[in-house]
C-alpha positions in Angstrom: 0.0 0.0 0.0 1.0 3.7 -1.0 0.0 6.1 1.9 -0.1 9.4 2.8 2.3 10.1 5.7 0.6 13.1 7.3 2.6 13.2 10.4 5.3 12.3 9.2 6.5 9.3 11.3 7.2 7.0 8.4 4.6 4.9 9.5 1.2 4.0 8.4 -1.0 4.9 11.0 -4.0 4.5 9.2 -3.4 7.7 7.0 -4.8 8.2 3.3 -4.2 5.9 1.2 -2.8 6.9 -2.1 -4.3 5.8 -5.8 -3.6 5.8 -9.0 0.2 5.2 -8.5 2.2 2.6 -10.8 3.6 0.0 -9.2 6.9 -2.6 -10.3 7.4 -5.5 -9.7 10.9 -6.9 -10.5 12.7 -10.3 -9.9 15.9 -10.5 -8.2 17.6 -10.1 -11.6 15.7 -6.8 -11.6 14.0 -7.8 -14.4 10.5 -6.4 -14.9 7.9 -9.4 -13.7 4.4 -7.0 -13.7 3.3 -3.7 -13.5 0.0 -3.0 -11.5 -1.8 0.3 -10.5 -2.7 1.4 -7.0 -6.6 1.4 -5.9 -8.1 4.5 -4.5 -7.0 2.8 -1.1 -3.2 2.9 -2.1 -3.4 -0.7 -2.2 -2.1 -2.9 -4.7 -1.3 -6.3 -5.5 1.1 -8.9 -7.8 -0.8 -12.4 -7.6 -0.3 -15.3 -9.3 3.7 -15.2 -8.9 5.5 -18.1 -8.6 7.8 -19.0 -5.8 10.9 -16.8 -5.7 12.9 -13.5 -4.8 11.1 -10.1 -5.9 12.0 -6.5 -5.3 8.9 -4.2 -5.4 9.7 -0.8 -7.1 7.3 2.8 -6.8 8.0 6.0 -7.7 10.5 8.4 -6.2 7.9 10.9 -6.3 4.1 10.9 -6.5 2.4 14.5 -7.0 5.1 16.4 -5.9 5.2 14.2 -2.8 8.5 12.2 -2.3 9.3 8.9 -0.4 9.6 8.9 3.1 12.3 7.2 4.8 12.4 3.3 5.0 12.2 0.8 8.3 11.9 4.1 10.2 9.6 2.1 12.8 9.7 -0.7 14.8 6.7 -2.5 13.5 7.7 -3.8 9.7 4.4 -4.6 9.3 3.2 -1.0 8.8 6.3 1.3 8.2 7.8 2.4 4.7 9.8 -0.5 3.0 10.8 1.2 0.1 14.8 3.1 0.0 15.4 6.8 -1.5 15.9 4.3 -5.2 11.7 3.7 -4.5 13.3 -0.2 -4.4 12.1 -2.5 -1.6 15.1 -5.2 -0.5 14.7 -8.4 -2.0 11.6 -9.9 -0.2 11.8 -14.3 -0.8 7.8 -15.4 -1.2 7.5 -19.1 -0.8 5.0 -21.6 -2.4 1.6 -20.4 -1.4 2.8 -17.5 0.4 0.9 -13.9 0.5 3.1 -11.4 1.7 0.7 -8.1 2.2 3.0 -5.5 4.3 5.2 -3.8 1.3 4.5 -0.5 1.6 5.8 2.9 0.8 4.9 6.0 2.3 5.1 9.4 0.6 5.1 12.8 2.4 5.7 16.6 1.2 9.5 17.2 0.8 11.7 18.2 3.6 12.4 21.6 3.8 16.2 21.9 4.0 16.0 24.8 5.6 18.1 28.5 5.4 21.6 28.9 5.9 23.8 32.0 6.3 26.5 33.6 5.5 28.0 36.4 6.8 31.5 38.4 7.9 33.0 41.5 8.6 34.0 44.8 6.3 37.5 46.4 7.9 40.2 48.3 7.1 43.3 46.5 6.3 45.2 49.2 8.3 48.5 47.0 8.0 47.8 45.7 4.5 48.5 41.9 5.6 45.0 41.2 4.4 44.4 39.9 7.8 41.4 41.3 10.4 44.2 41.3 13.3 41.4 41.7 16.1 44.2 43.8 18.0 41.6 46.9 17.3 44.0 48.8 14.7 41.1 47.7 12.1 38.1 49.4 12.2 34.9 48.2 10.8 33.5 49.6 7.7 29.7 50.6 8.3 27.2 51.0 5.6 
């Protein structure tokens, strides 16, 4: 399932599902297998696969939203399994099998924040191009 992470734990807690989103399903050649498309649930599923190792594979970004980090909680079972690549790890499905907990959660980006920059105008009263902080160098104002 695809969901919505709206407080941005990395964890499905119930949040809004997200549809419409492709789906890939690769095999541990990372060869495409299927494609499917996500239900207005964010849910999704590859059936009918035969016993073997599969990477699951969605979109780095999804309306502007991007991935959220992966096995940020401590219940696998509902937290974001998919890396920055929008690649699962290779997840082994046995004969008869139903593995239902690969999910990937997608959130608004992270702001990255400001950053400065800043220093001081002075006379170079020596000319050693060097503010000595012995006071012989007087800021320049303005």
């Amino acid at each position: 399932r695809i969901f919505m992470d709206a407080n941005d734990d990395a964890v499905d807690n119930d949040e809004m599902g997200v549809g419409g989103v492709t789906v890939t399903l690769l095999d541990g050649d990372g060869a495409v297998v299927a494609e499917t498309t996500t239900g207005d649930d964010g849910s999704y599923i590859f059936d009918g696969l035969d016993a073997g190792d599969y990477v699951v594979e969605f979109p780095q970004e999804v309306d502007g939203k991007v991935l959220v980090d992966a096995n940020a909680g401590d219940d696998d079972t509902v937290d974001s399994d998919a890396g920055a690549d929008g690649q699962t790890g290779v997840i082994s499905v046995g004969i008869g099998e139903a593995v239902e907990d690969v999910d990937a959660g997608v959130a608004d980006p992270v702001d990255p924040g400001t950053a400065s920059l800043g220093g001081r105008v002075f006379i170079d009263s020596d000319d050693d191009s060097l503010d000595n902080g012995n006071g012989d160098e007087a800021a320049v104002a303005g």
